[in-house]
C-alpha distance (Angstrom), angle and dihedral (degrees) to the residues before:
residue distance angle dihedral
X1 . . .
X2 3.76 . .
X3 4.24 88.7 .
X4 4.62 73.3 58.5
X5 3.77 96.6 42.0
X6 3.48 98.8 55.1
X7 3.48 100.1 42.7
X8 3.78 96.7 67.5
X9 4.39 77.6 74.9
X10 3.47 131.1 80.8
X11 3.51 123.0 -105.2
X12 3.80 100.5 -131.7
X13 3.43 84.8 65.7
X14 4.12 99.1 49.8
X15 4.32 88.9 105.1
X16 3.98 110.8 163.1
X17 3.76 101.8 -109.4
X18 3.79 105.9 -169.4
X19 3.65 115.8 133.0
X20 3.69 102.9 -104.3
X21 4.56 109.9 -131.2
X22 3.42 97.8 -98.3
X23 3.99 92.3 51.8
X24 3.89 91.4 50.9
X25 3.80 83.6 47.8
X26 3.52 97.1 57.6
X27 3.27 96.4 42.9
X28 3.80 99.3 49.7
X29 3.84 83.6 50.5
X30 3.99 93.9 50.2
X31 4.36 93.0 54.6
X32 3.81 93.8 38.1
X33 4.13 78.7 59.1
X34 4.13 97.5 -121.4
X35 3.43 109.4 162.8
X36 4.01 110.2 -117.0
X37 3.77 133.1 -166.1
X38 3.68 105.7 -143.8
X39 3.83 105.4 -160.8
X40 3.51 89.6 178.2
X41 3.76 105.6 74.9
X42 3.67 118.7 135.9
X43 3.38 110.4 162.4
X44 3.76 105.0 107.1
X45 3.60 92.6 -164.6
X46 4.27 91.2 67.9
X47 3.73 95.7 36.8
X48 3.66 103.6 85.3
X49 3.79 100.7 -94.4
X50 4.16 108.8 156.0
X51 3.27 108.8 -119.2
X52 3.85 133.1 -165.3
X53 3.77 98.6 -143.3
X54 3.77 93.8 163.9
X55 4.11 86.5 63.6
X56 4.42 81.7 47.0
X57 3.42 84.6 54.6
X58 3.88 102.7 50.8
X59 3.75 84.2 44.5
X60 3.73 89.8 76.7
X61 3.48 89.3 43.4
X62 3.74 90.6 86.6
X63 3.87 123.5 125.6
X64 3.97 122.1 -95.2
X65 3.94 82.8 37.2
X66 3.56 91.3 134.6
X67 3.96 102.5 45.1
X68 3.89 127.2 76.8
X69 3.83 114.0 -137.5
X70 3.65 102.0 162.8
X71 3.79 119.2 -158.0
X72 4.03 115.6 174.3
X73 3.69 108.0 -137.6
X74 3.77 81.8 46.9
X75 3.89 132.0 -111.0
X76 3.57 126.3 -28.7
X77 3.56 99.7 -139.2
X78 3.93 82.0 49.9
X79 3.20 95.4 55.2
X80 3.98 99.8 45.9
X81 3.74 81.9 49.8
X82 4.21 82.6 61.2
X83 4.16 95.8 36.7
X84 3.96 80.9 47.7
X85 4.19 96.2 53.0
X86 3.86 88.8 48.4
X87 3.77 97.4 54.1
X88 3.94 96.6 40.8
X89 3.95 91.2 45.0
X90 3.68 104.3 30.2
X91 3.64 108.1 16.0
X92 3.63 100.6 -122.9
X93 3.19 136.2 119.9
X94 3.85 144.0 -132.2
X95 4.06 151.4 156.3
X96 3.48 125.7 -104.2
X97 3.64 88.3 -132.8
X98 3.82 81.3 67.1
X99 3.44 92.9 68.7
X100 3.98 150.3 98.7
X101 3.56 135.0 -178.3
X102 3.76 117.9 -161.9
X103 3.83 130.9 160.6
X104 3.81 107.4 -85.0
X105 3.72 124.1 -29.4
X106 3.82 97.8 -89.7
X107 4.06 80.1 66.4
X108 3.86 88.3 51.5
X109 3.68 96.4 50.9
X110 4.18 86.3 46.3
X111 3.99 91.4 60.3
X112 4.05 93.5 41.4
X113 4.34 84.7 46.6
X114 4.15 87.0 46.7
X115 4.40 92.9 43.0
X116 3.48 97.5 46.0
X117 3.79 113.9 24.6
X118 4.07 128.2 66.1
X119 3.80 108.4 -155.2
X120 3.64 109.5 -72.7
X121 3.50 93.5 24.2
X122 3.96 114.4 128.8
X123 3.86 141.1 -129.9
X124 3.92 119.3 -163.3
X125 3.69 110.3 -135.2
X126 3.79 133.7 -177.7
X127 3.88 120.9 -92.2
X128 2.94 121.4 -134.4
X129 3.64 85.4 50.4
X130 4.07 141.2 139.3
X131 3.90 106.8 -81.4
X132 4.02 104.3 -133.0
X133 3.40 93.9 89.0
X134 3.75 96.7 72.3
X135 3.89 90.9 63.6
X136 4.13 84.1 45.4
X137 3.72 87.9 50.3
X138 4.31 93.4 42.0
X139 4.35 90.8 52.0
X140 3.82 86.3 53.9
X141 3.56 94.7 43.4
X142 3.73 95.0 -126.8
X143 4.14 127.6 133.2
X144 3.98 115.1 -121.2
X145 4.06 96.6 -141.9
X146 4.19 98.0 -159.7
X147 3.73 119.4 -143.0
X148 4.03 113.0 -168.0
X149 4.03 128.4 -110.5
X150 4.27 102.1 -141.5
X151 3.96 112.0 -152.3
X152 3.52 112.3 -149.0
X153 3.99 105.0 159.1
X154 4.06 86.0 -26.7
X155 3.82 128.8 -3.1
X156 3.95 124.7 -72.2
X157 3.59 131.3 174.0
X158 4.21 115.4 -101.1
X159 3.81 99.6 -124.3
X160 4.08 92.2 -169.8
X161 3.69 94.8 49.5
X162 4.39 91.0 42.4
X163 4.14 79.4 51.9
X164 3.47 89.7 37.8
X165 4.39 93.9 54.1
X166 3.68 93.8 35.6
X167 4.24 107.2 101.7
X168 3.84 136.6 165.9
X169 3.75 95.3 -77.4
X170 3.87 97.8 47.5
X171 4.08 108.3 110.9
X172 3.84 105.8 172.6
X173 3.27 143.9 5.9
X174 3.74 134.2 -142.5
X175 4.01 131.9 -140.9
X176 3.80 129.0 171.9
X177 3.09 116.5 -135.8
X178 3.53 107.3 -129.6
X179 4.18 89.9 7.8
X180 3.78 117.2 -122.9
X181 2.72 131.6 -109.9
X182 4.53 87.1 14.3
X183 3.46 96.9 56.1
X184 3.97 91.9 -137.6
X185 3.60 122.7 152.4
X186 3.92 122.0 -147.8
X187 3.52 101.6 -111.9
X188 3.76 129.9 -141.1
X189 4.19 91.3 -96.6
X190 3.26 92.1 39.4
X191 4.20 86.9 52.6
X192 3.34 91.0 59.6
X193 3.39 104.2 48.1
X194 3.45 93.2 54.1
X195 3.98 94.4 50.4
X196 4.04 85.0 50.2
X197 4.20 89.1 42.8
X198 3.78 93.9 49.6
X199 4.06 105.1 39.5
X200 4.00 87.0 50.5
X201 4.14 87.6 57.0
X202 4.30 94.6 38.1
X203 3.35 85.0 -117.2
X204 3.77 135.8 149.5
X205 3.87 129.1 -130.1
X206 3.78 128.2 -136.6
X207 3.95 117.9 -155.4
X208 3.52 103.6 -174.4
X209 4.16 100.6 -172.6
X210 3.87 109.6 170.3
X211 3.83 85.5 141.7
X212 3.44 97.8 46.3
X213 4.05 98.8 118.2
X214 3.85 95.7 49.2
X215 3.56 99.8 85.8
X216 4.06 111.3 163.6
X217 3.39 99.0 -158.2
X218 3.75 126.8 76.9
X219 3.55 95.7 -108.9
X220 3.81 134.2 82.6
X221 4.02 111.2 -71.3
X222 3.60 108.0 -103.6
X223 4.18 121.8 -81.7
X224 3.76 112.2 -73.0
X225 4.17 115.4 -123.1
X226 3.75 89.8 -128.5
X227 3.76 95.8 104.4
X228 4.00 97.8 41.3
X229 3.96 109.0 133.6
X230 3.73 103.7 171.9
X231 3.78 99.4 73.1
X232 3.82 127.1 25.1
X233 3.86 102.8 -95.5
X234 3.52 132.9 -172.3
X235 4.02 112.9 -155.5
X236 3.85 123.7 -153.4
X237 3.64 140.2 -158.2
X238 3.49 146.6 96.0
X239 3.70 154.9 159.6
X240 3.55 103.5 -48.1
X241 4.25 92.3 74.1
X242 3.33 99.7 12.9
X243 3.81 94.7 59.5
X244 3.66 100.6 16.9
X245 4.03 89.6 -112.4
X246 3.59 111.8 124.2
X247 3.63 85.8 162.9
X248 3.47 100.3 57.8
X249 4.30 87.2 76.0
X250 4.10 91.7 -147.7
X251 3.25 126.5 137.6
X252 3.90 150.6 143.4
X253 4.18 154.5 -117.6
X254 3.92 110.4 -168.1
X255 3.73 105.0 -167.3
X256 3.93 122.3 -147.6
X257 3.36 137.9 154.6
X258 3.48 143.3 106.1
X259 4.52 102.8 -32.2
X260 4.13 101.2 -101.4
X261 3.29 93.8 43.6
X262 3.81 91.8 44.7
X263 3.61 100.7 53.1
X264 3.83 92.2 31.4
X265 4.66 82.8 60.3
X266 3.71 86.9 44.9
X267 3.75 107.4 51.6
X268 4.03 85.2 42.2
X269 3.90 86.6 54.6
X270 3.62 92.4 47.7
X271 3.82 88.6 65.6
X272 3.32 99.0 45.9
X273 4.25 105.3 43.0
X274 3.87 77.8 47.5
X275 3.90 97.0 53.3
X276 3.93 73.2 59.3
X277 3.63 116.8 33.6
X278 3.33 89.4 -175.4
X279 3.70 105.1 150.6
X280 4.14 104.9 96.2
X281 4.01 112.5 -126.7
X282 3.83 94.7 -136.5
X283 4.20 91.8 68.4
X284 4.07 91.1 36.6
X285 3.89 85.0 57.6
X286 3.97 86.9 40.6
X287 3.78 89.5 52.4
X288 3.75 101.8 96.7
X289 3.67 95.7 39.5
X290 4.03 90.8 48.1
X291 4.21 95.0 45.1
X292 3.86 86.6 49.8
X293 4.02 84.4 64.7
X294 3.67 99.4 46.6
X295 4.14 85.5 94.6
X296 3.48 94.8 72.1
X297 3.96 100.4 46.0
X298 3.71 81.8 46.1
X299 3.75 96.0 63.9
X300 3.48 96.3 33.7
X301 4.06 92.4 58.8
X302 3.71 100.3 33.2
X303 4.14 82.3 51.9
X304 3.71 96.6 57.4
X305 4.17 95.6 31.3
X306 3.77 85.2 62.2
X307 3.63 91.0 41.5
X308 3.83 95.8 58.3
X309 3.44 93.6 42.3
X310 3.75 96.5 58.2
X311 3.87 88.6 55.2
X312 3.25 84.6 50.1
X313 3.51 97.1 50.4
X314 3.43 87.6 44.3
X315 4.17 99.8 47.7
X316 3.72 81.8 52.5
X317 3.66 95.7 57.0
X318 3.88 90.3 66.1
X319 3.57 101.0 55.9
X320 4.08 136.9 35.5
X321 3.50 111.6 -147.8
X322 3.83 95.4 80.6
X323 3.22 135.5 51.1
X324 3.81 131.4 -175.4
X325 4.59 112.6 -139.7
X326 3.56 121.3 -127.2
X327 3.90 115.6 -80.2
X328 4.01 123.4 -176.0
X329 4.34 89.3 -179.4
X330 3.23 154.5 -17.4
X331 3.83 132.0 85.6
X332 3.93 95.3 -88.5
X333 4.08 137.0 76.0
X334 3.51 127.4 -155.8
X335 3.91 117.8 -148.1
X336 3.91 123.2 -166.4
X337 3.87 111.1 -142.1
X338 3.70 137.1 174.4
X339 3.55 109.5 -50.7
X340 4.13 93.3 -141.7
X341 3.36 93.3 124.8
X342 3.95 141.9 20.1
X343 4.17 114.4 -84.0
X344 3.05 90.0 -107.2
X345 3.81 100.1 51.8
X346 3.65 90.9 58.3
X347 3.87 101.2 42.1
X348 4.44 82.2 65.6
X349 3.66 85.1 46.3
X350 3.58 103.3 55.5
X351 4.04 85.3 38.0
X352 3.94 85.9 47.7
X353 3.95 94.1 42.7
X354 3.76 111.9 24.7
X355 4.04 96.1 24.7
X356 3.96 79.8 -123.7
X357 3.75 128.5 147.0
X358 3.83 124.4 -135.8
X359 3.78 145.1 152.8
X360 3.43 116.1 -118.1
X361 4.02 107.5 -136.3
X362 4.24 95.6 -120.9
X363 4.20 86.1 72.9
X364 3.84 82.5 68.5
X365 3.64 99.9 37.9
X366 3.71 104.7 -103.5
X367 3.86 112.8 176.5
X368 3.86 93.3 -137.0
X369 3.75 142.6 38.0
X370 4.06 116.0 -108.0
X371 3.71 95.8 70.8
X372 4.20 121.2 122.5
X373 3.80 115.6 170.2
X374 3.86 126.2 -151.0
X375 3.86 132.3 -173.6
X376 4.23 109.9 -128.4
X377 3.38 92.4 -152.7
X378 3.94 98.5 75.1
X379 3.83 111.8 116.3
X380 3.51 107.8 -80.2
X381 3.94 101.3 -115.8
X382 3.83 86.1 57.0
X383 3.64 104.8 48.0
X384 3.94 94.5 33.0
X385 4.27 82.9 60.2
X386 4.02 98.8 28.0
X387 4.36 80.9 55.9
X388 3.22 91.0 45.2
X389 4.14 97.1 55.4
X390 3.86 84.3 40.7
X391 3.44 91.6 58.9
X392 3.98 95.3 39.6
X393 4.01 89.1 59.5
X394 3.38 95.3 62.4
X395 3.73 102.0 39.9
């Protein structure tokens, strides 16, 4: 009966859904009432952010509201608003017919799986590496091929291993652009590598940079992909990050690449994000109003993600069994701890002993043990004394 049941389902959708230990832990800790500091909040929108919702408000206020005038690539004046943001932040420059909005990111990397993958075909992605992408890759039917990041006084990408995972049926490959949870940006060598490592395979590249902006150093954030022209490229990002407006659901593909290739991606696209139409008129219209606030999120988060690291940095200092990896961006820190037990193990004992919150480093595909990950972008008071317990249990 059950051998019957579950064959009326697809098998792309047959994921193992048991609760892995440290889930069941935190959740038997949350309805016995335990207090718990979860240092790996990333929501922006629960994390104590001001917010001016009045000025949210009167951007949906905007004429033609009511009125459905679908275009598939999504609204011009949308998609100025986008061209716009890239040439006053990053000094590059772009045409609107270069763009597509979708709903969120994931929905981005769906269409670019569906245009340029047959089933079975494969994408090389980055490990470590956020872990959404493997149920991305599993509804399109394509196999995520991973291809290790090597830290050796900060992260780089292993060229002879990426050559090394790369076979016949491979047809894109993804970077993030700075990685999560690592923080690493592609750097200019590494850029050019790539372009040379992906036009001699005909393949595509995916530059998914949601964290673009949040650059921790004092310098510039690193040059955006979105004007690349010697490899067909496929540039990511959106509201959600960018913003701090997950809710909002907007986000974009900036096409480049050498011209017949380009327009040959684009019309294809076309077809597809309008089989869809999935991006809702009332936030296209909002888009200029909502992109115009993005300056005050931005100092608001890069304030307090510097802030936590220093005390970090500075907990660190007193003690020598932890240490925290280079990170140039991002909201997230990686720290390398004693390797006594799996991840895992130690993630339930912190949550156990310290009623602290962590992710152990195997969720994002670290090749070793000795890995916890935190978000920066918790409310100070609660990461300053959920570090400081972290730090205490291994002392």
């Amino acid at each position: 009966m059950l051998a019957h049941f579950t064959s009326m389902f697809s098998e792309r959708t047959a994921w193992n859904r048991t609760e892995n230990q440290l889930t069941r832990t935190l959740e038997r800790l949350r309805k016995a009432g335990s207090p718990i500091l979860d240092l790996t909040r990333s929501n922006p929108t629960e994390c104590g952010f001001a917010e001016d919702e009045t000025k949210i408000a009167n951007a949906f206020a905007a004429r033609g509201i009511s009125r459905y005038s679908p275009d598939a690539k999504g609204l011009p004046t949308a998609r100025a608003t986008i061209r716009d943001y890239y040439r006053d932040q990053h000094r590059v420059s772009m045409r609107i017919d270069d763009l597509l909005l979708t709903a969120g990111t994931s929905e981005a990397h769906s269409f670019l799986f569906r245009m340029l993958c047959n089933a079975g075909d494969e994408v090389l992605i980055p490990a470590p590496g956020y872990p959404l992408f493997d149920f991305l890759a599993d509804l399109c039917d394509v196999k995520l091929v991973r291809f290790p990041l090597i830290y050796d006084h900060g992260w780089q990408i292993d060229f002879t291993a990426l050559t090394a995972a790369a076979t016949e049926r491979a047809r894109a490959m993804i970077v993030v652009h700075p990685n999560n949870p690592t923080g690493h940006y592609v750097s200019s060598r590494e850029r050019d590598r790539l372009a040379e490592f992906c036009s001699d395979r005909g393949m595509a590249l995916i530059v998914d940079e949601v964290f673009l902006d949040f650059s921790l150093r004092e310098t510039e954030p690193a040059k955006s992909f979105v004007d690349s022209s010697d490899v067909l490229t496929f540039t990511l990002s959106g509201l959600s990050k960018i913003c701090g407006m997950p809710q909002m659901k907007l986000a974009w593909i900036a096409v480049s690449g050498p011209e017949s290739q380009k327009s040959e991606a684009l019309a294809r696209l076309e077809i597809i994000a309008d089989a869809y139409l999935s991006v809702g008129m009332p936030v296209q219209l909002a888009a200029p109003a909502l992109l115009q606030m993005r300056g005050g999120f931005h100092s608001q988060l890069i304030e307090r993600v510097r802030a936590n690291l220093a005390d970090l940095d500075r907990q660190l200092a007193g003690q020598t069994t932890c240490a925290r990896l280079e990170c140039e961006a991002g909201w997230t820190a990686v720290l390398r701890v004693p390797a006594l037990q799996t991840d895992e193990e130690v993630a339930i004992a912190l949550l156990n002993d310290r009623g602290v919150y962590v992710h152990p480093g195997h969720f994002y595909d670290f090749a070793r043990s000795g890995n916890m990950v935190v978000s920066l972008i918790v409310p100070r008071e609660d990461f300053v004394e959920g570090t400081r317990r972290l730090l205490a249990h291994f002392a």
